[in-house]
C-alpha positions in Angstrom: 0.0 0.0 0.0 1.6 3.4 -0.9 -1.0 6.4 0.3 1.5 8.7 -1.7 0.4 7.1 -4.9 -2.9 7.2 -3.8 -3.9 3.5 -3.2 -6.8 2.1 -1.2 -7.4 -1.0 0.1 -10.4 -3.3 0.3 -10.3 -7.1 2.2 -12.0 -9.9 0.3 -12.0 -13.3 1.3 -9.7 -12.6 4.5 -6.9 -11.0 1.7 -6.2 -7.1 1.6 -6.8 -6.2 -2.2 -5.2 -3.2 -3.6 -7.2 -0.4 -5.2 -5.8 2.7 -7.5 -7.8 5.1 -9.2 -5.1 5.3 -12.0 -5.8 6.6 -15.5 -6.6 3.7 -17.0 -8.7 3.0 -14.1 -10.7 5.9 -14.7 -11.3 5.3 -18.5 -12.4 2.1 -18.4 -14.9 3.9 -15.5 -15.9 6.0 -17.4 -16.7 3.7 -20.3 -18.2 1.4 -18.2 -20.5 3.7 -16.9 -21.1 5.3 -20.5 -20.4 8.7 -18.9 -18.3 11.6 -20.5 -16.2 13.9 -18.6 -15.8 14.0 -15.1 -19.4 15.9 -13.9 -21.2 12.8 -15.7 -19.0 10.8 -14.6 -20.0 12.2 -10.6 -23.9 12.1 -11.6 -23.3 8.4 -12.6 -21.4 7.4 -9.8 -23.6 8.9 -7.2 -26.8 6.2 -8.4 -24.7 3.0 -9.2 -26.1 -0.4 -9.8 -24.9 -3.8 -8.6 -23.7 -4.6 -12.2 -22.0 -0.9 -12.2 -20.3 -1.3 -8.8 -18.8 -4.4 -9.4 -17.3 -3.2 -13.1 -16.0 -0.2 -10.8 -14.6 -1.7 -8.4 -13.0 -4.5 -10.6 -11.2 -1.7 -12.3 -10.0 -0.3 -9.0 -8.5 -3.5 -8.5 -6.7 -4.0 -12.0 -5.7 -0.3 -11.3 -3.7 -1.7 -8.4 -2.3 -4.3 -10.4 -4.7 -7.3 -10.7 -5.0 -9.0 -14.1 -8.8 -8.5 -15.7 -9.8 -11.9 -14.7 -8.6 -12.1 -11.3 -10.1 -8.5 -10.9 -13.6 -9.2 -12.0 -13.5 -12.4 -9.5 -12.4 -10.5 -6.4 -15.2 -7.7 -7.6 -17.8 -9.9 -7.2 -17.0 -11.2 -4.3 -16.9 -8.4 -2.5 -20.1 -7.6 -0.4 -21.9 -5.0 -1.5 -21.3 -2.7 1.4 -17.6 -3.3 1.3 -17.6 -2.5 -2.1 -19.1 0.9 -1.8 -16.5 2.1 0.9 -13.6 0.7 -1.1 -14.8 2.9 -4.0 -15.6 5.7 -2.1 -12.0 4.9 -0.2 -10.2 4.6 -3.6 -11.2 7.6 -5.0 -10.8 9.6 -1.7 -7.1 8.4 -2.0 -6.6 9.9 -5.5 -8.3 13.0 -4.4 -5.1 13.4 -2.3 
């Protein structure tokens, strides 16, 4: 974990999981939530659906360094409620 770079963390399963809001991160985000530019991109996270939260959070966890498969596994794994606050954690972190 490296606050300085602006990682989160999330535990699944027992197992801390890395999250990072990098740029890649953020466009896949962004294209998963078919939002464009960063105010849509607020609306859309503010109502999120299971299916959304989980394609969020799975690029959170690639964004800390999970391959695509893995990532997807451990995002929908995660509870719900966990989820949320990992997200909201993750992008707190980038915030700075």
């Amino acid at each position: 974990m490296n606050p300085v770079r602006g990682d989160a963390e999330v535990v699944i399963g027992d197992e801390p999981v890395r999250l990072c809001l990098t740029l890649g991160a953020l466009a896949e985000i962004e294209a998963a939530l078919e939002a464009t530019g960063f105010q849509a991109l607020a609306d859309r996270l503010r109502a999120l659906t299971a299916a959304d939260l989980v394609a969020v959070l799975a690029a959170l966890i690639r964004g800390g360094g999970a391959e695509a498969a893995m990532a997807r596994r451990l995002a929908e794994m995660t509870e719900p409620r966990a989820a949320a606050e990992a997200v909201a954690r993750a992008f707190e972190a980038a915030s700075g």
